[in-house]
N, C-alpha and C positions, 0 to 999 in steps of 0.2 A: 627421512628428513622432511616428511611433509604431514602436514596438522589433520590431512585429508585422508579417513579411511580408506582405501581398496579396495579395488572389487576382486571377488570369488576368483582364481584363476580358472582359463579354461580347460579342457583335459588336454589340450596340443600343448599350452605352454607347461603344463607339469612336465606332460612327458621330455621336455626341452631340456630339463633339469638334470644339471650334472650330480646332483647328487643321488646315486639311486644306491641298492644292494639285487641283488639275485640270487632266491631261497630254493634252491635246488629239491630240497626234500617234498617229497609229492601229498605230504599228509602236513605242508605248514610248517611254520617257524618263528624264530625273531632273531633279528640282525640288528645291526648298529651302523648309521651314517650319519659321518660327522659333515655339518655344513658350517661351513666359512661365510660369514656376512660383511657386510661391507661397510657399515658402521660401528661401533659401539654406543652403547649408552641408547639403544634406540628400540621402540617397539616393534613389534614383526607378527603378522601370520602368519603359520607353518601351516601348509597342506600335506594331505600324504593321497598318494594313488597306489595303487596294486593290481594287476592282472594277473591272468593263469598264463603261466609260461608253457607255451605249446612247444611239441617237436617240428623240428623244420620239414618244411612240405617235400613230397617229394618228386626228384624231378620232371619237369612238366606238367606238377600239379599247381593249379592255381592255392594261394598259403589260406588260409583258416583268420577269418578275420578277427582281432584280438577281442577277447572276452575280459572287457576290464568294468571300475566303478564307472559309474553314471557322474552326471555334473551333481545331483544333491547329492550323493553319497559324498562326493569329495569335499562340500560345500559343509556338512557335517562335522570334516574330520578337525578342522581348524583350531589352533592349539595360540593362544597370545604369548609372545614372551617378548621379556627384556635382556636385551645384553649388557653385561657388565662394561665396566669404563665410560670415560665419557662420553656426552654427548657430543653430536656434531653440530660445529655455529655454522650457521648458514650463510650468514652478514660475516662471517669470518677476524679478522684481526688486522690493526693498521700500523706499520710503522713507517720512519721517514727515512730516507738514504743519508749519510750526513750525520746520523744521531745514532745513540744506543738504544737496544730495542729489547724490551718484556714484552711476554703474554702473561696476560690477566687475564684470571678467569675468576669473575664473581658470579657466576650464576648459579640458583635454586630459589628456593626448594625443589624444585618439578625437574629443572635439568640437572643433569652428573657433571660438575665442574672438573676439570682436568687436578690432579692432585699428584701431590708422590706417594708412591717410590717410582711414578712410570718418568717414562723419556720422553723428549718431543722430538724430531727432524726436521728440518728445513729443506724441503726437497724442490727441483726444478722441474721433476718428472713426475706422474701421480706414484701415491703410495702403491708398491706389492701389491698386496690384495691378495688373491688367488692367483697371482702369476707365478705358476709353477709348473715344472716338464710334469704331465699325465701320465707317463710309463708307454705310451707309443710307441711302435717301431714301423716303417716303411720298410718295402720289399727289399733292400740293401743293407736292413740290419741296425739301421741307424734313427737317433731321433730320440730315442726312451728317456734318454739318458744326457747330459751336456758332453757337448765332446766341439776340439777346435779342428775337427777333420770337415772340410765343405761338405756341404749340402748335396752337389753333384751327383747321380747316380754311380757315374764311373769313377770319380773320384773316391776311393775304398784305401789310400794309402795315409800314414800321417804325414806323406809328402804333401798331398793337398790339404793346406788349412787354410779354412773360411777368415778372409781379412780380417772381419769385425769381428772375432775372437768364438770363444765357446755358443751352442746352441740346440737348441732340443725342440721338440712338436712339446704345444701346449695344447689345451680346450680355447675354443675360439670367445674372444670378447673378455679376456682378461688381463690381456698385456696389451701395454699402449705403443708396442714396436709392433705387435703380430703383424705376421706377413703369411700372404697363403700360399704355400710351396707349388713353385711354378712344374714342377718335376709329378708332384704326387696333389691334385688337384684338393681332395678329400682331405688333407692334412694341412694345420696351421705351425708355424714356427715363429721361434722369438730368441732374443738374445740377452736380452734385461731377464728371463729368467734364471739367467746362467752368472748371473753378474751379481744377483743381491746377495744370496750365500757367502761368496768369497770377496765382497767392497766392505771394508770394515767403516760403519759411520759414524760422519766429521771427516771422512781423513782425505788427505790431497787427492787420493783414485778415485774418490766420489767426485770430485770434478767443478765441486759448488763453488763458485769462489764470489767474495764480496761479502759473505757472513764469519763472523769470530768462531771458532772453533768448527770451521766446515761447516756448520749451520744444525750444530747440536746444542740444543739448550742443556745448559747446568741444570741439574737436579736440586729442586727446590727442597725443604726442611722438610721432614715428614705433615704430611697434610697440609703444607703450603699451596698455593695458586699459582705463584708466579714463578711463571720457568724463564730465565734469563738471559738471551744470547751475546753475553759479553762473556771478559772484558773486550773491549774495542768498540767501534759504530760499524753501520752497515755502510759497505761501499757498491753491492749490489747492486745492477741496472731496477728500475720501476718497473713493476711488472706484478701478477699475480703467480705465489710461491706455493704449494703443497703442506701442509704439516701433518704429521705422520706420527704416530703412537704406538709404542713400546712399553706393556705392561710390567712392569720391574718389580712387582709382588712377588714373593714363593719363591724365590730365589733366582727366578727367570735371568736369565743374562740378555743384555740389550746391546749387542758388539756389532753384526752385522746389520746393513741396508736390510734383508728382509725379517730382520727382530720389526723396523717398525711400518707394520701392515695396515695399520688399520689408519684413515683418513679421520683427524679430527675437523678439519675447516681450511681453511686459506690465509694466507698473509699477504697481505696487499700492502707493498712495499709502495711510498712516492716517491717520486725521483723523477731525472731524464729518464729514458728509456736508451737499450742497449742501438738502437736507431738511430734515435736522437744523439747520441754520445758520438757518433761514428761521421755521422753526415757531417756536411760546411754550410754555414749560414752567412748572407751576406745581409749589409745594412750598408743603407744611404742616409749620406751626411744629410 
């Protein structure tokens, strides 16, 4: 989202990168990793890195230090690409509390305007993204996977279920609940990963309230702009809202909260605020 080229990354933040593969064959290979981005409709640099996978040292040897590319080799490898859908507004989107609300979206040539057959969502939380359980397990067995049995080490029965409902270890810095397991230090966990699958969105368990059909825009004409959150007006507290994108091309279904992942921009709602609505104000005569 920014007009401003990148710099080269360095070889620590590759390595950081959740997306990698491991080519076991000792004479070479090709693999396939899929990466998840965080906009659409946006330019990117792909780097790629690779080392020789050594055998583990052995014990009381100090390990073999990694034989990988250099910074120019890496600086080399860089690949431009654009994602499909739209682009993300930055200046985002205005409506008023009180009234009915469209998103318009007139923009190009240069930007990907929001179009159908996709969805939008009206969300209070950020979009999905990559919030999703990693296949983890901690030494009790648990985590890979959503499950409403607590967190607890000793807690191993479905007598103990975690109050806040289902929950699983994710990759850290993807969920905006992560929390770092007070139990297993090395491990993140989250609950909103366990929640977008099974929240079908718009609907009352989504939670949104204040938007006309839970805060899912009607699907505009084919190749229309305007997606339309009526019938009704928005009674929504003031505040800055999430919208959220579900490509509905190819037959894709867009039913659950994590159909829509990808972050198009923001709706900035005016209004009082859910503060202002609650507090007492006094005046003198």
């Amino acid at each position: 989202t920014s007009s401003r080229e990148p710099q080269p990354p360095l070889q620590r933040e590759v390595l950081e990168s959740p997306f990698f593969a491991i080519v076991g064959n000792e004479t070479g290979g090709i693999d396939f990793v899929e990466v998840l981005v965080p906009f659409a409709g946006s330019i990117y640099d792909m780097y790629c890195y690779a080392e020789e996978l050594l055998p583990p040292a052995p014990p009381g040897i100090e390990p073999l230090p990694p034989r990988g590319m250099t910074a120019d080799a890496i600086r080399r490898t860089r690949v431009r690409v654009r994602t499909p859908g739209p682009t993300y507004k930055n200046d985002g989107w205005l409506c008023l509390t009180g009234r009915a609300c469209s998103i318009l979206d007139h923009r190009g040539p240069f930007e990907v305007p929001l179009l159908g057959p996709g969805r939008v969502l009206v969300r209070e939380t950020p979009c999905p993204g990559r919030c999703a359980c990693n296949g983890t397990e901690d030494p009790k067995g648990k985590g890979a996977a959503c499950s409403a049995i607590s967190h607890h080490p000793t807690n191993l029965s479905e007598h103990f279920l975690d109050p806040r409902g289902p929950w699983c270890y994710t990759h850290t810095g993807v969920c905006f609940d992560e929390k770092q397991s007070p139990f297993f230090p090395g491990l993140w966990l989250s609950h909103a990963a366990c929640s977008y699958n099974t929240t079908i969105a718009g609907s009352l368990e989504a939670g949104l309230d204040g938007f006309p059909s839970g805060g899912l825009a009607t699907v505009p004409p084919l190749g229309g702009r305007n997606f339309s959150l009526q019938p009704g007006i928005i009674s929504a507290p003031g505040g800055s809202y999430h919208l959220c994108w579900c490509n509905g091309g190819g037959g894709r279904s867009c039913v659950t909260e994590f159909d829509y992942r990808i972050s198009v921009g923001r709706l900035h709602v005016s209004g009082p605020t859910l503060k202002r609505r609650i507090e007492n104000s006094s005046c003198d005569a």
